[in-house]
Biopython code that builds the backbone (N, CA, C, O; Angstrom):
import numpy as np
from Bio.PDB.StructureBuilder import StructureBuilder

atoms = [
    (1, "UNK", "N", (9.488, 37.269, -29.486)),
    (1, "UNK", "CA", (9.282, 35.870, -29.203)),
    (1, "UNK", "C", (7.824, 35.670, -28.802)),
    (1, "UNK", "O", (7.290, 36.466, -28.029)),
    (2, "UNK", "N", (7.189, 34.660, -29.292)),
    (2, "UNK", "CA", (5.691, 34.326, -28.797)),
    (2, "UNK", "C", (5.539, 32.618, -28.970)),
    (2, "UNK", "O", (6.285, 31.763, -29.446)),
    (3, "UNK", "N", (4.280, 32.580, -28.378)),
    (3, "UNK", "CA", (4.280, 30.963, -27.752)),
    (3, "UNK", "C", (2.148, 31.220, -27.757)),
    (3, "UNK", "O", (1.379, 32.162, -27.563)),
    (4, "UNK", "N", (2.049, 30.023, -28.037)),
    (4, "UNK", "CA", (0.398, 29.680, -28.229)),
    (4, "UNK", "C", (0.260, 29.089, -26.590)),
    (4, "UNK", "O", (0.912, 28.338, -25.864)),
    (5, "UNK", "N", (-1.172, 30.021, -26.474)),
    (5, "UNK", "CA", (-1.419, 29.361, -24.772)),
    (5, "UNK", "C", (-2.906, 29.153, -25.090)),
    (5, "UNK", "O", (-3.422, 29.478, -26.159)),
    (6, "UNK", "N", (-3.613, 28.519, -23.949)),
    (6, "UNK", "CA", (-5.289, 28.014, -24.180)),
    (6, "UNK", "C", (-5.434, 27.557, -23.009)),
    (6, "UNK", "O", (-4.631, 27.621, -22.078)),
    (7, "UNK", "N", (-6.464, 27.087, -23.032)),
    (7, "UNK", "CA", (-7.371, 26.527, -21.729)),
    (7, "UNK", "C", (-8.200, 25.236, -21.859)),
    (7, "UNK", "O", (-9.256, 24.969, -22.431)),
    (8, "UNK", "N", (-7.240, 24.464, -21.038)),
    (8, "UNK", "CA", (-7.468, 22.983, -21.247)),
    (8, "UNK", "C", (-8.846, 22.683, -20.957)),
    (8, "UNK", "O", (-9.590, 23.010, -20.032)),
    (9, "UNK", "N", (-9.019, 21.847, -22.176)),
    (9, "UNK", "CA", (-10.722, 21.446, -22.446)),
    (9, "UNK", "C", (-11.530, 20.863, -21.306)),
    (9, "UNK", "O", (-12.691, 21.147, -21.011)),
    (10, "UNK", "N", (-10.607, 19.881, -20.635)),
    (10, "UNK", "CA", (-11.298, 19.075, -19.255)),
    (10, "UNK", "C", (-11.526, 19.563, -18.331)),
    (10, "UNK", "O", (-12.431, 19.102, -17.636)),
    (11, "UNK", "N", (-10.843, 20.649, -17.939)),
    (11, "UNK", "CA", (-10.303, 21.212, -16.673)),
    (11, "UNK", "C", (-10.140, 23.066, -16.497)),
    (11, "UNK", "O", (-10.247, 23.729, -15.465)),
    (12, "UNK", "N", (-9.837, 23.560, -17.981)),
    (12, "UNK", "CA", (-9.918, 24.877, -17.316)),
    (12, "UNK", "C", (-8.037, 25.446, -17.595)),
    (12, "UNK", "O", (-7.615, 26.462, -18.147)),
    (13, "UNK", "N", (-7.347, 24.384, -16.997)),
    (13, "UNK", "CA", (-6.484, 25.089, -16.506)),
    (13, "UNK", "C", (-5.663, 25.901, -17.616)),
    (13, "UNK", "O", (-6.265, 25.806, -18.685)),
    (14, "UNK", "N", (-4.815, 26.456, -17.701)),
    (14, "UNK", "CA", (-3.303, 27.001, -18.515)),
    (14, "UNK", "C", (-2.942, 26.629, -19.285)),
    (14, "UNK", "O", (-1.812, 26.929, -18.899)),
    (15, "UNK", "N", (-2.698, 26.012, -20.502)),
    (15, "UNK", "CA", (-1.528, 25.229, -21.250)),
    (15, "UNK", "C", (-0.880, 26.184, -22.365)),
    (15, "UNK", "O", (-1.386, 27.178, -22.885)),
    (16, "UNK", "N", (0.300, 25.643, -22.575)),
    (16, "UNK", "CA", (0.949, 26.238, -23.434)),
    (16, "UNK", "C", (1.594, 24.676, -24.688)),
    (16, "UNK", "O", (1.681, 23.499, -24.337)),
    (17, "UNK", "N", (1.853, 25.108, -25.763)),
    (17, "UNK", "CA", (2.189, 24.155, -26.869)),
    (17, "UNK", "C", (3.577, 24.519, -26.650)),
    (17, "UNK", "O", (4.305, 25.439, -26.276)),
    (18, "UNK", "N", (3.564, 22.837, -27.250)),
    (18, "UNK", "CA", (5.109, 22.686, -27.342)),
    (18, "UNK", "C", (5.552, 22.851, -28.966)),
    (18, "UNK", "O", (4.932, 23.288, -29.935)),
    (19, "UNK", "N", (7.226, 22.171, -28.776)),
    (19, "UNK", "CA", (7.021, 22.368, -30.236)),
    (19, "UNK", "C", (6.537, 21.160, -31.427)),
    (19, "UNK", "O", (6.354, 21.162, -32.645)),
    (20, "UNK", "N", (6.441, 20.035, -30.183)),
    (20, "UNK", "CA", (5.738, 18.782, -30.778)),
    (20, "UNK", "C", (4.130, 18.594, -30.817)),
    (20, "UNK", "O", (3.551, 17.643, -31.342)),
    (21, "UNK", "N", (3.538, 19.665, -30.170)),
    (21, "UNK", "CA", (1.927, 20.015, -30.634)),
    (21, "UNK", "C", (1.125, 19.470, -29.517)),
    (21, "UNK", "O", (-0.086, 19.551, -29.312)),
    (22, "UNK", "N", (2.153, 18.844, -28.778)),
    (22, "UNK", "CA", (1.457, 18.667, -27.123)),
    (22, "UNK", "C", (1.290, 19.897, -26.043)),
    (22, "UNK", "O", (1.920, 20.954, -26.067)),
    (23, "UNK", "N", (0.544, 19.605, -25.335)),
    (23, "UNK", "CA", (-0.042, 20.749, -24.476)),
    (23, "UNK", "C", (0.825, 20.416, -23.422)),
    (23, "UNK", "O", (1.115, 19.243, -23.187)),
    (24, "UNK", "N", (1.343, 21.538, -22.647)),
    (24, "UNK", "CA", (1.941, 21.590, -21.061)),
    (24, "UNK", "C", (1.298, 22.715, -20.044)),
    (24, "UNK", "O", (0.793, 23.788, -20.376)),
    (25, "UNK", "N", (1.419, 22.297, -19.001)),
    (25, "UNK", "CA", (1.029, 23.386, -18.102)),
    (25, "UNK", "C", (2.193, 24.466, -17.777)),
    (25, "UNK", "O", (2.005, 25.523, -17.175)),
    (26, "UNK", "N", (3.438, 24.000, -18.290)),
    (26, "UNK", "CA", (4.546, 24.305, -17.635)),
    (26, "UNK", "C", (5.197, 25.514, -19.126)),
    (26, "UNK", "O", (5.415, 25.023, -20.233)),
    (27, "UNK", "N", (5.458, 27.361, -18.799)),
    (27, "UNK", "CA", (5.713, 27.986, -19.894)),
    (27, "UNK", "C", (7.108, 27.680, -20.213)),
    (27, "UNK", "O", (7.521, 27.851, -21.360)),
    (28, "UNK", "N", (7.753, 27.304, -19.416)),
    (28, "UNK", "CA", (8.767, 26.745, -20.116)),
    (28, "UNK", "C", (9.408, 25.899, -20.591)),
    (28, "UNK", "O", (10.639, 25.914, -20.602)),
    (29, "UNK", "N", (8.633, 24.917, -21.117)),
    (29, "UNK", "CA", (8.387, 24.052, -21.338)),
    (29, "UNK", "C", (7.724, 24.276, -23.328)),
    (29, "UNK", "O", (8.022, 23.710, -24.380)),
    (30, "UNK", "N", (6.932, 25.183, -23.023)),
    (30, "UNK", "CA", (6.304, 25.799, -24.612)),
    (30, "UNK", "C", (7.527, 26.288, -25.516)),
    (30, "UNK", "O", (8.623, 26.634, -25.075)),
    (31, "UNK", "N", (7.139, 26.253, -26.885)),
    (31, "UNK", "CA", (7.519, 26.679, -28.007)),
    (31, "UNK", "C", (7.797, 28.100, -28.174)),
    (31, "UNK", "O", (6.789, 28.801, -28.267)),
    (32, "UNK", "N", (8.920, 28.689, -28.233)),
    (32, "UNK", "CA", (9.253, 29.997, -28.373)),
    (32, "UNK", "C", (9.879, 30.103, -30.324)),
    (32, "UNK", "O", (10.855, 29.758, -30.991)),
    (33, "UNK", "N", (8.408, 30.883, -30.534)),
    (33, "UNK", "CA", (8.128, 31.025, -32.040)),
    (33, "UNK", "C", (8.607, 32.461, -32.556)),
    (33, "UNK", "O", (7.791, 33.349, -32.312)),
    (34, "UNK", "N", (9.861, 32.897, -33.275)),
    (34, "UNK", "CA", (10.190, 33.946, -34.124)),
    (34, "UNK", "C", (9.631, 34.542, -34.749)),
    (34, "UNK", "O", (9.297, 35.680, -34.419)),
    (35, "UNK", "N", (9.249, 33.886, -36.129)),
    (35, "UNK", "CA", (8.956, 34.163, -37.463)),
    (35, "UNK", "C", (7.406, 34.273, -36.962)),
    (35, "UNK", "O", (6.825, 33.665, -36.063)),
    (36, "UNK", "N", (6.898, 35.380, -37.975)),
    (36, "UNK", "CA", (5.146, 35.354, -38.099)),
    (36, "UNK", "C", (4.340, 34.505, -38.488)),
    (36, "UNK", "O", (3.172, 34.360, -38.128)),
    (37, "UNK", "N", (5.320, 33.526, -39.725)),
    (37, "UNK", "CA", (4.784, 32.378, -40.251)),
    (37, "UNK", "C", (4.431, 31.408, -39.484)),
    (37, "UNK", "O", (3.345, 30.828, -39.518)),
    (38, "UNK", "N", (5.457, 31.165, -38.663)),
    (38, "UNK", "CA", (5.688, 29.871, -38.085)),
    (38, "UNK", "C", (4.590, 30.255, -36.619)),
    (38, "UNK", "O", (4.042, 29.310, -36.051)),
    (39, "UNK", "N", (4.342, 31.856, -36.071)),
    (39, "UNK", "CA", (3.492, 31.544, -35.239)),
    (39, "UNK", "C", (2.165, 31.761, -36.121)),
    (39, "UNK", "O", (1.211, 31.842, -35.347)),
    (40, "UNK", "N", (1.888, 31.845, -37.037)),
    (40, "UNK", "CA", (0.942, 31.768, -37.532)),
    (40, "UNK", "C", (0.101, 30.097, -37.392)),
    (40, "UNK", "O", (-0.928, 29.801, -36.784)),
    (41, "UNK", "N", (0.960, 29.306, -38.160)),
    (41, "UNK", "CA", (1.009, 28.092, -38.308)),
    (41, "UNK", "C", (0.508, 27.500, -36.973)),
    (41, "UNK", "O", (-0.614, 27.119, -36.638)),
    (42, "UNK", "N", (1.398, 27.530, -36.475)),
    (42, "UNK", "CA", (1.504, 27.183, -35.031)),
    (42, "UNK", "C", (-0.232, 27.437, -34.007)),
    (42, "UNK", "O", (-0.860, 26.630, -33.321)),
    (43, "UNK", "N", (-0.408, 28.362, -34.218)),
    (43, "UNK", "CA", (-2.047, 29.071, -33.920)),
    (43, "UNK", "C", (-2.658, 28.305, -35.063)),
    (43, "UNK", "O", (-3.189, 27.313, -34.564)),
    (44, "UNK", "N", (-2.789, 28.308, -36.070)),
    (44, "UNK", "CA", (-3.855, 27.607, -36.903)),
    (44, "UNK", "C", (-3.748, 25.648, -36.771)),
    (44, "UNK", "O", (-4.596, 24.838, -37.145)),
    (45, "UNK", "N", (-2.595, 25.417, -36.209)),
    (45, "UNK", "CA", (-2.621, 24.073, -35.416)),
    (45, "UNK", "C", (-3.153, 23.759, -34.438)),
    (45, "UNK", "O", (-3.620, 22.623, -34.360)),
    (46, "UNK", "N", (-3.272, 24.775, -33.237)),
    (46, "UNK", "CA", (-3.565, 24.889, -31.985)),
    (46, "UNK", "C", (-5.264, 24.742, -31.962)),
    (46, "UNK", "O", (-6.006, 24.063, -31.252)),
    (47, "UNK", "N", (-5.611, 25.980, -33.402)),
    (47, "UNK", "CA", (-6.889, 25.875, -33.044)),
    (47, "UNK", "C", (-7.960, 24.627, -33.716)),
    (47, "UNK", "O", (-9.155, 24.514, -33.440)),
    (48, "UNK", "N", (-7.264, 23.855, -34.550)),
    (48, "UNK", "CA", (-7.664, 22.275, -34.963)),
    (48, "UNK", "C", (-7.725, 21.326, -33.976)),
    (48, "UNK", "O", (-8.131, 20.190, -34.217)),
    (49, "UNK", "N", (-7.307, 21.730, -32.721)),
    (49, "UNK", "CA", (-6.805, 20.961, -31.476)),
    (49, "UNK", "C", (-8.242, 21.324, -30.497)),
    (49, "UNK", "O", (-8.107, 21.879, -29.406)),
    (50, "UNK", "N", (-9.583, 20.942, -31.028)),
    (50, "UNK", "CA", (-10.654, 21.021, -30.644)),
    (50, "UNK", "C", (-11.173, 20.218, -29.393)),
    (50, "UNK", "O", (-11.829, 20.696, -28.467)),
    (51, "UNK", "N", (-10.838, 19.149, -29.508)),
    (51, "UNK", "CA", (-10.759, 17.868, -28.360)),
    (51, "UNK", "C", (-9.639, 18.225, -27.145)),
    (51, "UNK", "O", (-9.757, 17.804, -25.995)),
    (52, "UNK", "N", (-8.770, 18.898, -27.515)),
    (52, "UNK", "CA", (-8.030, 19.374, -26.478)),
    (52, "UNK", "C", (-7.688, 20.506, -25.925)),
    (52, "UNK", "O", (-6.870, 20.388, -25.013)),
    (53, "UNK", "N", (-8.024, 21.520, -26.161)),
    (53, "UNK", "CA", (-7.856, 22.730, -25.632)),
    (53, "UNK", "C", (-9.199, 24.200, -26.366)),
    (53, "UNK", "O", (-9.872, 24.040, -27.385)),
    (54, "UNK", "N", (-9.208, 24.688, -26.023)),
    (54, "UNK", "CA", (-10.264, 26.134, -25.979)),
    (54, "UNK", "C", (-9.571, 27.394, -25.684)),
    (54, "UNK", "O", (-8.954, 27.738, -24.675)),
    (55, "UNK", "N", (-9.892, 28.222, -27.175)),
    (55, "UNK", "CA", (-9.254, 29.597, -27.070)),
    (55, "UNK", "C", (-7.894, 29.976, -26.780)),
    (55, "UNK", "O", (-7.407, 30.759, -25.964)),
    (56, "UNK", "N", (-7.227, 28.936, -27.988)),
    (56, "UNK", "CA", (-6.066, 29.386, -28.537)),
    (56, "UNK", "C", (-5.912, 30.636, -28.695)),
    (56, "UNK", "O", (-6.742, 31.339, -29.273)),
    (57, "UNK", "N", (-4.771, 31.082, -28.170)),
    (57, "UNK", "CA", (-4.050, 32.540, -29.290)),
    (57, "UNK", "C", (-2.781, 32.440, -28.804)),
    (57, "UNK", "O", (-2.332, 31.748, -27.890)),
    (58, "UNK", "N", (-2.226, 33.280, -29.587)),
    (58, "UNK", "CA", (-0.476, 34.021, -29.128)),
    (58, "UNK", "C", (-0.280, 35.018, -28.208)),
    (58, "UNK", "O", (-0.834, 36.113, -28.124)),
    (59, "UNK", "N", (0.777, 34.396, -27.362)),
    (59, "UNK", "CA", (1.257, 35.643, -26.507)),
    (59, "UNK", "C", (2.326, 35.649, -27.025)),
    (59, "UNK", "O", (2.793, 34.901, -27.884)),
    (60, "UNK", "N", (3.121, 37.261, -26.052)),
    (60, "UNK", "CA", (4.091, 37.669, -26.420)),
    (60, "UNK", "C", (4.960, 37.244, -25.344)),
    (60, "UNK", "O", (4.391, 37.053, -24.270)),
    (61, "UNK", "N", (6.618, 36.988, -25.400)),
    (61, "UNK", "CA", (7.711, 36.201, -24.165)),
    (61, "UNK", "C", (8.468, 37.390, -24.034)),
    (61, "UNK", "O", (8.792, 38.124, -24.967)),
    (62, "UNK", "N", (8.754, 37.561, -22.749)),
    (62, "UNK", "CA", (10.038, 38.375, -22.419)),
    (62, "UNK", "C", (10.752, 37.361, -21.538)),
    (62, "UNK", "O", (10.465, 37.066, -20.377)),
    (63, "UNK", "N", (11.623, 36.936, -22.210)),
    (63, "UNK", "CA", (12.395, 36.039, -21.746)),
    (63, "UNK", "C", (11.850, 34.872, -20.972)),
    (63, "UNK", "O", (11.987, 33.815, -21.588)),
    (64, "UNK", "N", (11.357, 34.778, -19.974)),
    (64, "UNK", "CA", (10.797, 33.011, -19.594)),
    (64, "UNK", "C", (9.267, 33.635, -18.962)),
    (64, "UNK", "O", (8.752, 32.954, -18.075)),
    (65, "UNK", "N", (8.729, 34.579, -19.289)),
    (65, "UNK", "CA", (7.640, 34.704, -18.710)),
    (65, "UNK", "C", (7.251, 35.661, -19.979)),
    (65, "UNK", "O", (7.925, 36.005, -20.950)),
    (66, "UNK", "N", (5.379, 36.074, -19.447)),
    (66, "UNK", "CA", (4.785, 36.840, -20.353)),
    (66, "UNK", "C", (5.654, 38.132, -20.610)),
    (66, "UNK", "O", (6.482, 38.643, -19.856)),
    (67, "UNK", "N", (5.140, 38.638, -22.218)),
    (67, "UNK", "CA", (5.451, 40.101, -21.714)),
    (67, "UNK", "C", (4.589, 40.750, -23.031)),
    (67, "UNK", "O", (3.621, 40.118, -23.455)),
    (68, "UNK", "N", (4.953, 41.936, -23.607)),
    (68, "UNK", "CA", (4.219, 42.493, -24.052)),
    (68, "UNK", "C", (3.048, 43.212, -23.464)),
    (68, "UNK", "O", (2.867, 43.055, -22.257)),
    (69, "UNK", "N", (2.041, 44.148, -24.282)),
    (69, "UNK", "CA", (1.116, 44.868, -23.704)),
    (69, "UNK", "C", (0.294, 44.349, -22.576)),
    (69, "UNK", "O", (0.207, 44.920, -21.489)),
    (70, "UNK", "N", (-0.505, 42.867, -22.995)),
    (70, "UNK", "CA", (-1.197, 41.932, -22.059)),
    (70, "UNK", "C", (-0.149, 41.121, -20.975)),
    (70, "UNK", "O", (-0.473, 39.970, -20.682)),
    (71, "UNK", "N", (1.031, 41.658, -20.404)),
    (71, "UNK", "CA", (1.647, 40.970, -19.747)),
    (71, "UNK", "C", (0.975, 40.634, -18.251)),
    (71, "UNK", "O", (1.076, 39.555, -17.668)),
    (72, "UNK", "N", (0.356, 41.667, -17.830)),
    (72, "UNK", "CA", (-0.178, 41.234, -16.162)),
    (72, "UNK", "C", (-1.144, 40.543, -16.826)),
    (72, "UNK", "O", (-0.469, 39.697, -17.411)),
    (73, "UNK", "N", (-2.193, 40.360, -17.099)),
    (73, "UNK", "CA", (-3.173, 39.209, -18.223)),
    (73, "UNK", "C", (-2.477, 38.063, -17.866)),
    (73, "UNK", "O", (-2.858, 37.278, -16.997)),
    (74, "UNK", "N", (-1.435, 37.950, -18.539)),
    (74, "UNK", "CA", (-0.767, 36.394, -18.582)),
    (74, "UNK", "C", (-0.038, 35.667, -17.446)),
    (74, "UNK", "O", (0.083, 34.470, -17.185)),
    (75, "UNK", "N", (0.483, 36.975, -16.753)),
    (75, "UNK", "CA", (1.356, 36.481, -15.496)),
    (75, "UNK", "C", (0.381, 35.895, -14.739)),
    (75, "UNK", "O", (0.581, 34.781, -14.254)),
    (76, "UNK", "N", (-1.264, 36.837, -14.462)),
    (76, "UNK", "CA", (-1.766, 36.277, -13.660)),
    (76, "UNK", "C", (-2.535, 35.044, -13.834)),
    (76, "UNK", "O", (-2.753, 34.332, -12.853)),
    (77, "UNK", "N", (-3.060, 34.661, -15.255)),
    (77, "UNK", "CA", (-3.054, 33.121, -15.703)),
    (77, "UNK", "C", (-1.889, 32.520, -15.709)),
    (77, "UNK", "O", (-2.184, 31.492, -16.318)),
    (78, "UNK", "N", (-0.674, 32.428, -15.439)),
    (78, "UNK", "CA", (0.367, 31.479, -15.091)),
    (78, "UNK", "C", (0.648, 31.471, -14.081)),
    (78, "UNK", "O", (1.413, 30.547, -13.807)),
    (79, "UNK", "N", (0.330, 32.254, -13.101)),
    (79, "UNK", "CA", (0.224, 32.269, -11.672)),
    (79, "UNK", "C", (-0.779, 31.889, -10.521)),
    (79, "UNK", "O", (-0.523, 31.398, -9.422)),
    (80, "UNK", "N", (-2.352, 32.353, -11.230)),
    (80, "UNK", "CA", (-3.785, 32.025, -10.524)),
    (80, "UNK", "C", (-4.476, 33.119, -10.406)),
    (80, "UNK", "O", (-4.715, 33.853, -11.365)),
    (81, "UNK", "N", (-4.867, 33.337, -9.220)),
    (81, "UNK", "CA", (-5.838, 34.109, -8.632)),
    (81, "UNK", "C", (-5.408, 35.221, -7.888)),
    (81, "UNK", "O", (-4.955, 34.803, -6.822)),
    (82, "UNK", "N", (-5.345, 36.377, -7.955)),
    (82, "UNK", "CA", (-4.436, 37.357, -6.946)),
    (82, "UNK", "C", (-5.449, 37.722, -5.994)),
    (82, "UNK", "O", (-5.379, 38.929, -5.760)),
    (83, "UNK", "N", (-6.285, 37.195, -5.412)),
    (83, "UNK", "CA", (-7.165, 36.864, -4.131)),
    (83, "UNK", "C", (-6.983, 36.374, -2.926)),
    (83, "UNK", "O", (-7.387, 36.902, -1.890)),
    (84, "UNK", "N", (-6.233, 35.117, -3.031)),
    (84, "UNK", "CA", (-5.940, 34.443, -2.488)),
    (84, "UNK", "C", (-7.035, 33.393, -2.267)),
    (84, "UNK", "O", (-8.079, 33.363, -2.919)),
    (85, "UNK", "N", (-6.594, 32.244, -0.959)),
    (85, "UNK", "CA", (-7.813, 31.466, -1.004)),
    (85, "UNK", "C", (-8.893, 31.763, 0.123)),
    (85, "UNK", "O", (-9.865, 31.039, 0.341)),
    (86, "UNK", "N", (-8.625, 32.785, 0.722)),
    (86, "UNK", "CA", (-9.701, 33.424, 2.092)),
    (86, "UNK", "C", (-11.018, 33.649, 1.311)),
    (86, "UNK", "O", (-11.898, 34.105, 2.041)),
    (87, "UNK", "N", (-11.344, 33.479, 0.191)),
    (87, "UNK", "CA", (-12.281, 33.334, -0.294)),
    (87, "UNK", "C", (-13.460, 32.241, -0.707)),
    (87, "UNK", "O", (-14.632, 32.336, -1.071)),
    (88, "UNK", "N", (-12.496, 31.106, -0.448)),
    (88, "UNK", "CA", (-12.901, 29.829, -0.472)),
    (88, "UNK", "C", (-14.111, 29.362, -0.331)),
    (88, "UNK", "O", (-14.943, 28.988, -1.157)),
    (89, "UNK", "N", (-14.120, 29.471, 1.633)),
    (89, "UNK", "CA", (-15.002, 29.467, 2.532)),
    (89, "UNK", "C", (-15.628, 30.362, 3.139)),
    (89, "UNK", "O", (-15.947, 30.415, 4.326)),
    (90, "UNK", "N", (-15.846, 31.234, 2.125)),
    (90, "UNK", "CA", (-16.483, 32.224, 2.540)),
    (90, "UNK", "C", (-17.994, 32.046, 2.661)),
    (90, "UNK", "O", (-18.671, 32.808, 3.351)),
    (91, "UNK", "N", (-18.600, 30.843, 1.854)),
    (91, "UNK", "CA", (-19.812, 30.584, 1.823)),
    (91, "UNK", "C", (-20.257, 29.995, 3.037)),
    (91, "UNK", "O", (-21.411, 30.113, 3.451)),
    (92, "UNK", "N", (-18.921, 29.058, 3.892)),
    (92, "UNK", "CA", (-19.355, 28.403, 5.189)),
    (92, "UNK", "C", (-19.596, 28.873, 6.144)),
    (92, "UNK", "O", (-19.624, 28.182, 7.163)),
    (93, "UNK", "N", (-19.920, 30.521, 6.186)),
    (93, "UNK", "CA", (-19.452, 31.304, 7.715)),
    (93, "UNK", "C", (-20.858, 31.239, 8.030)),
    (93, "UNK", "O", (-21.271, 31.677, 9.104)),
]
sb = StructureBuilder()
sb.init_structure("model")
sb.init_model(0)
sb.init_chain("A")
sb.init_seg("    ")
for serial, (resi, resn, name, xyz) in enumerate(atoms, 1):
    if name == "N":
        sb.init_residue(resn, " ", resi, " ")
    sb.init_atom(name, np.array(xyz, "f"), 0.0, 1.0, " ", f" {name:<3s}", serial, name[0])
structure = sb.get_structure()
């Protein structure tokens, strides 16, 4: 199973495609694609989607989250920063 993710043009953040070609922040919410064709397709749609998103590709799903080889990769872009925010203000001390 795989699903097209990118990085929203305005902002940076996460998105994943649906199966109506709109962007969500939310992975479950995205398109869970079978066939090679169809994620093929699906990626060569994504990346026409110039005005709205940056650096399309395919990941791989294990069930409602990333998986495959790049799985910590993805968890930690659907999750954030594994820092935390004590880093914030670190410039104010």
């Amino acid at each position: 199973m795989r699903a097209v993710t990118a990085n929203r043009l305005t902002d940076g953040h996460v998105v994943y495609r649906r199966a109506d070609g709109v962007w969500t922040p939310s992975l479950h919410e995205a398109e869970r694609i079978d066939a090679e064709a169809a994620a093929d397709a699906a990626l060569n749609a994504a990346l026409r989607d110039i005005l709205t998103v940056v650096g399309p590709y395919l990941i791989e799903l294990d069930g409602d989250g990333p998986g495959g080889r790049k799985h910590v990769r993805e968890t930690i872009r659907l999750k954030g920063p594994t820092t935390g925010t004590s880093l914030l203000n670190a410039g104010e001390r």
